[in-house]
C-alpha positions in Angstrom: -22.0 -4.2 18.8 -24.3 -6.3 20.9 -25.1 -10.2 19.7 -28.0 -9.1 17.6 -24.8 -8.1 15.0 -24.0 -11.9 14.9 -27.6 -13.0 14.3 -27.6 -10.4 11.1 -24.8 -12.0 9.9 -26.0 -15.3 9.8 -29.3 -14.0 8.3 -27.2 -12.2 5.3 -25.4 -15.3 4.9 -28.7 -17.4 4.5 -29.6 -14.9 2.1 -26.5 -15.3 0.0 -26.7 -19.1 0.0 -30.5 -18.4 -1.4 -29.1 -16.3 -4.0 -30.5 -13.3 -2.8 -28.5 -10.2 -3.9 -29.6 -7.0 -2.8 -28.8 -3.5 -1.1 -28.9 -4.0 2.7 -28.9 -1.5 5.1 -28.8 -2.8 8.9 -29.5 -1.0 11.9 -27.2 -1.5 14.8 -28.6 0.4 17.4 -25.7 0.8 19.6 -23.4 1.8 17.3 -25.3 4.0 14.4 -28.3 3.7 12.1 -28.1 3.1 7.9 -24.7 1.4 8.0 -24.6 0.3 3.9 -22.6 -2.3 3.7 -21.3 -2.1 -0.2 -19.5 -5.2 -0.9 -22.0 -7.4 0.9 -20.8 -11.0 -0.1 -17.4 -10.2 1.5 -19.2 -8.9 5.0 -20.7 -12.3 5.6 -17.5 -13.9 5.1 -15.8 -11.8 7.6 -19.0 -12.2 10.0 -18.8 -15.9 9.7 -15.6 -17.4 8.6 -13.0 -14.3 8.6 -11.7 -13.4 5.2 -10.5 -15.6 2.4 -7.4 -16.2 4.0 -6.8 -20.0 5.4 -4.0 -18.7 7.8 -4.5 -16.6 10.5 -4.0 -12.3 10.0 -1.8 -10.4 12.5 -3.3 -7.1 11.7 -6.6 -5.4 10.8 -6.2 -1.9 9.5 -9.4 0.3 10.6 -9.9 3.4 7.6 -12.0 5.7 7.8 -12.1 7.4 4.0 -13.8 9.7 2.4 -14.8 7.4 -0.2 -12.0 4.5 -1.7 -9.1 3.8 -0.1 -6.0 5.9 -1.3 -3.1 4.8 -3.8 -0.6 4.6 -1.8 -2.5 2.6 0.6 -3.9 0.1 -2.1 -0.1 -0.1 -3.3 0.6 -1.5 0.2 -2.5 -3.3 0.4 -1.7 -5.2 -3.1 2.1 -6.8 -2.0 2.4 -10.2 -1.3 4.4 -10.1 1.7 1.7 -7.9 3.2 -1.8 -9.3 1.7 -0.6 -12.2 3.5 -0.9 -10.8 7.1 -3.6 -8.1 6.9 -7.0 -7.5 6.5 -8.9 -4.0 6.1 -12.3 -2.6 6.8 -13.2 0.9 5.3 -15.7 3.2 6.7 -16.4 5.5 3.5 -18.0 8.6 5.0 -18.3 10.9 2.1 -19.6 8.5 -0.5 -19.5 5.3 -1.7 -17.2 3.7 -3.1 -17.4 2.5 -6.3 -14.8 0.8 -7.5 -14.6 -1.8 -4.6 -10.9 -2.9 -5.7 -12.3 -6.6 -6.5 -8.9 -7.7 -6.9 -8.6 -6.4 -3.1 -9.8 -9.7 -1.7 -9.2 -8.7 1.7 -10.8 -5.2 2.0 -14.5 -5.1 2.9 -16.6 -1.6 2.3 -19.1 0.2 4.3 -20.6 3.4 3.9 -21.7 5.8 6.8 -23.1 9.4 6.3 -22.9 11.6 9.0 -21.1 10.2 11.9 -18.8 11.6 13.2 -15.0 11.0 14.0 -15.5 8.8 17.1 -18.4 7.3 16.2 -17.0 6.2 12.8 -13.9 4.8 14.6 -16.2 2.9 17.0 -18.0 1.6 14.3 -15.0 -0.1 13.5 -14.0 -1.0 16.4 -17.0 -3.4 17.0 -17.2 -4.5 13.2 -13.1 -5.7 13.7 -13.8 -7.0 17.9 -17.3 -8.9 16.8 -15.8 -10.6 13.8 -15.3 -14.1 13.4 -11.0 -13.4 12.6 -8.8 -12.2 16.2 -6.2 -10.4 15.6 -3.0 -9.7 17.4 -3.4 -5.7 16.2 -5.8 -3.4 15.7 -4.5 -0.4 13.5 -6.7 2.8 13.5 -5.8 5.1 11.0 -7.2 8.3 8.5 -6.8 8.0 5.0 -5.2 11.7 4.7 -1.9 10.3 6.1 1.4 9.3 4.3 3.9 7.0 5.2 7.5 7.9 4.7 11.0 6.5 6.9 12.4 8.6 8.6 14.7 10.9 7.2 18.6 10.7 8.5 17.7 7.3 10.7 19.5 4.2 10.0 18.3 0.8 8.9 17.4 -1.4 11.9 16.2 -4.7 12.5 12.8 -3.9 11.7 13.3 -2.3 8.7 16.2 -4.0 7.2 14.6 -5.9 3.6 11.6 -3.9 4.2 10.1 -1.9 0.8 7.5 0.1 2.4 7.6 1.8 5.8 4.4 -0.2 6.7 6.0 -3.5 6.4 9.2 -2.2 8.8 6.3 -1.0 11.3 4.5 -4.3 11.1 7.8 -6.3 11.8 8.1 -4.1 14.9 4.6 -4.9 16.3 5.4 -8.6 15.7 8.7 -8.8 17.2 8.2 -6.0 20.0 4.6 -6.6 21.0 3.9 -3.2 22.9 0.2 -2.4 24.1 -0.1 0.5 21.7 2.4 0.8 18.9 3.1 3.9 17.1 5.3 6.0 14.6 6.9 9.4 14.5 3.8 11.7 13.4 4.1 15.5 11.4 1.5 17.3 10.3 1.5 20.4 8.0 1.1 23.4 9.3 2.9 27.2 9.7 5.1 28.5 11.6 4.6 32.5 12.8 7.2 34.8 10.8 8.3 38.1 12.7 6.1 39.9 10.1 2.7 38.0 11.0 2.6 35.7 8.1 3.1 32.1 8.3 5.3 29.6 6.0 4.3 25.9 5.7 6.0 23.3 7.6 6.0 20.5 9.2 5.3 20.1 13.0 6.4 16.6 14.5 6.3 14.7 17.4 8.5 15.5 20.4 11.7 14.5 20.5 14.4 14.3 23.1 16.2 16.9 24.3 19.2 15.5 24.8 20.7 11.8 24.2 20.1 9.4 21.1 16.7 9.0 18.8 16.2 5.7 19.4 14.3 3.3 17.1 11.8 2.5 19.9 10.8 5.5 22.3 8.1 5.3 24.9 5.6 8.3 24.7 5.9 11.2 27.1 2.1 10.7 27.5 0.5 12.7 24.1 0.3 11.0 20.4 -1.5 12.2 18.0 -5.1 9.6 16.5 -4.1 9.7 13.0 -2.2 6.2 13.4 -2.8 4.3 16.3 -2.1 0.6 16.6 -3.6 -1.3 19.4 -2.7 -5.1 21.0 -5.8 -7.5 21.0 -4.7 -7.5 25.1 -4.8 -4.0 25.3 -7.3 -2.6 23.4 -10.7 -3.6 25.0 -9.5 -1.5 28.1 -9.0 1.4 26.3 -11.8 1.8 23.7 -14.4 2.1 22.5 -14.2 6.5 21.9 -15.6 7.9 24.5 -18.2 10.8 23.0 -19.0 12.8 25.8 -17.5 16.2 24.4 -18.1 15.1 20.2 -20.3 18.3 19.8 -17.9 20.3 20.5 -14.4 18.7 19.5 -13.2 15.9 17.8 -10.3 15.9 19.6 -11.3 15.3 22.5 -12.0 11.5 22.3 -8.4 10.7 21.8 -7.7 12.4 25.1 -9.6 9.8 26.7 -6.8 7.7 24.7 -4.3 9.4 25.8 -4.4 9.6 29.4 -5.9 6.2 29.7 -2.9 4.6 28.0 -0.6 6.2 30.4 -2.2 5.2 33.5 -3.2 1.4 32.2 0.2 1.0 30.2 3.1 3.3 31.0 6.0 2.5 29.3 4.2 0.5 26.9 3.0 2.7 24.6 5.8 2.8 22.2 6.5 4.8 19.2 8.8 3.6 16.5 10.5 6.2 15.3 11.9 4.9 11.9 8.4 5.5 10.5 7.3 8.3 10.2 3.3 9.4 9.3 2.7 12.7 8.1 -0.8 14.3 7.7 -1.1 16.3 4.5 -5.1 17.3 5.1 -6.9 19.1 7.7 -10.6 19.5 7.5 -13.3 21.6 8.6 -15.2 19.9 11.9 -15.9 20.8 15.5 -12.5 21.7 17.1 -13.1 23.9 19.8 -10.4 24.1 22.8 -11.3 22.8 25.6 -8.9 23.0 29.0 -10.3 19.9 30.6 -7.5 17.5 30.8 -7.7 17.4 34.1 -11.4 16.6 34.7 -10.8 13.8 32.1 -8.1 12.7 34.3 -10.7 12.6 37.6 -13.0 10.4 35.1 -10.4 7.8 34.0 -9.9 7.6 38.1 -12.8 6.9 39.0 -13.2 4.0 36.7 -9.9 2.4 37.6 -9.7 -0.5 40.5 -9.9 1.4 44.2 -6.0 0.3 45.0 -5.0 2.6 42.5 -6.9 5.5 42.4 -4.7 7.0 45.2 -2.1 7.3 42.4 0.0 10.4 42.5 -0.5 10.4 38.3 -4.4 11.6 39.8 -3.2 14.4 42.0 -0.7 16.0 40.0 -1.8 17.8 36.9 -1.4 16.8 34.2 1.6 17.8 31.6 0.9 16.0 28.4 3.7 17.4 26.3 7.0 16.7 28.0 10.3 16.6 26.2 11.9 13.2 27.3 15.9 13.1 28.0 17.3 9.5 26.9 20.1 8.2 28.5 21.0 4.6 27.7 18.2 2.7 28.3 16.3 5.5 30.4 13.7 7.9 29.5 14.0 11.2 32.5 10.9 14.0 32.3 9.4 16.3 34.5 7.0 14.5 36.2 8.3 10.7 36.0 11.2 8.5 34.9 11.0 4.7 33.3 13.3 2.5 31.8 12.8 1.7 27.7 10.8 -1.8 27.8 12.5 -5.0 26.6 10.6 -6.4 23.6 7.6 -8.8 24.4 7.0 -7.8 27.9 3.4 -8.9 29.7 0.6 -6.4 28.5 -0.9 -6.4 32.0 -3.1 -3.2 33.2 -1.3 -0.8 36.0 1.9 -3.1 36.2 4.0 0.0 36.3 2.1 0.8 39.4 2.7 -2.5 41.1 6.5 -2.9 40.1 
């Protein structure tokens, strides 16, 4: 979003203040064309003064929906303990929503046909970076997704008094402060039977081989888009979606993610594994495989300051699913080994190539 967005947001304020009411559609050419903006009143006050609130919000959650935001995600949305330190922007894609939740004073609407997965997250993206409120996160997520704890994990300090898994993942940004936080991630799906068929079940994120399940567990590289949470030092060098293979997968923009994480932040992107998300929907859009890892890799080097492009992470190819082995405060896999981060270490680009 270039600084024409901000000029638009004075104008719709003027309008309000002249009593104006009506349907506005704006055009922000670098982002996408006929973004509706449904509950306009509470747009301009995100534009120009951040939402209602008089203290600051850690955390904006970035939805994209179909249409309203789901129950359980209103539920969480409605507690006091939560209202308090987080503000959400929906990109309805399907339709409009109607009921705009008025009691939901800090969740603003807009509507976008036809975009696509990237382009609706980057829509976001700008709408939450452009905004008059900063934010210490920035939590992408779909609205398909549940959120559970962990089956057979043990309270710790993040989620000890906590009544929704949300709230335990929130304390963990706040206390542990990684560049990109996550949270142990299933999906439905089937697994082959000897006979051909295939019975439902859940596939989850890796786990280690051998040692503990720790609380906190730095990625061995892959994560999954559905629930990404990203630092306000972090995420401007990682995003916005890249959309150079969109026509053909949707996927493909969080590889981008992916392997830009691990070079900019290794060690640092940190899953909390108490929480789990689990995606319950899968939908028909461009998914095509594509075995291009590596020449994403050769793109992310290119872009990345000359003392590190002669980086042995961009000669060796790339292994994005690796099983981690934990030992105390060690992570071991095939390729490279780092120590578990303490909490609140310096979100600094390419540190783990100058330690």
């Amino acid at each position: 979003m270039k600084p024409h967005t901000r000029s638009n947001c004075r104008i719709l304020g003027f309008l309000l203040t002249a009593g104006l009411f009506v349907v506005i559609f704006t055009h922000y050419r670098t982002i996408s064309n006929d973004l509706h903006l449904l509950n306009i009143e509470k747009f301009v006050k995100f534009c120009v003064n951040g939402f209602s609130s008089s203290t600051r919000k850690e955390f904006v959650y970035l939805v994209q929906a179909e249409s309203c935001l789901s129950r359980h995600l209103t539920s969480f949305v409605k507690s006091d303990n939560i209202s308090k330190r987080c503000d959400v922007i929906v990109l309805s894609w399907g339709k409009p929503c109607i009921d705009l939740y008025t009691s939901l004073n800090d969740v603003v609407y807009i509507y976008q046909s036809n975009t696509t997965w990237s382009n609706g997250r980057n829509i976001l993206y700008h709408l939450a970076l452009n905004g008059r409120e900063k934010y210490r996160y920035y939590i992408f997520m779909d609205e398909d997704i549940e959120f559970s704890f962990t089956p057979n994990t043990t309270q710790d300090i993040y989620s000890r008094n906590s009544t929704h898994p949300l709230e335990a993942f929130e304390n963990f940004l706040l206390s542990y402060e990684p560049a990109i936080g996550l949270c142990n991630y299933c999906s439905r799906c089937g697994r082959p039977m000897l006979n051909g068929l295939l019975v439902p079940a859940l596939c989850c994120s890796t786990r280690p081989a051998e040692g503990n399940f720790p609380p906190i567990l730095p990625v061995t590289i892959s994560f999954d888009a559905a629930f990404n949470a990203f630092h306000a030092d972090a995420i401007q060098h990682i995003l916005p979606y890249r959309l150079d293979y969109e026509e053909a997968s949707w996927w493909e923009s969080q590889k981008y993610v992916i392997l830009a994480s691990d070079v900019l932040f290794r060690g640092q992107v940190v899953r909390y594994t108490h929480m789990t998300v689990t995606n319950n929907d899968h939908r028909d859009y461009p998914k095509q495989i594509l075995d291009n890892w590596a020449d994403i890799l050769e793109d992310i080097r290119t872009r990345v300051p000359l003392k590190y492009r002669n980086q042995s992470v961009f000669t060796t190819v790339p292994i994005v699913e690796m099983v981690p082995i934990v030992t105390g405060n060690m992570i071991y896999t095939l390729l490279w080994n780092i120590s578990i981060p303490q909490a609140k270490a310096p979100i600094v680009p390419y540190h783990h190539f100058d330690k």
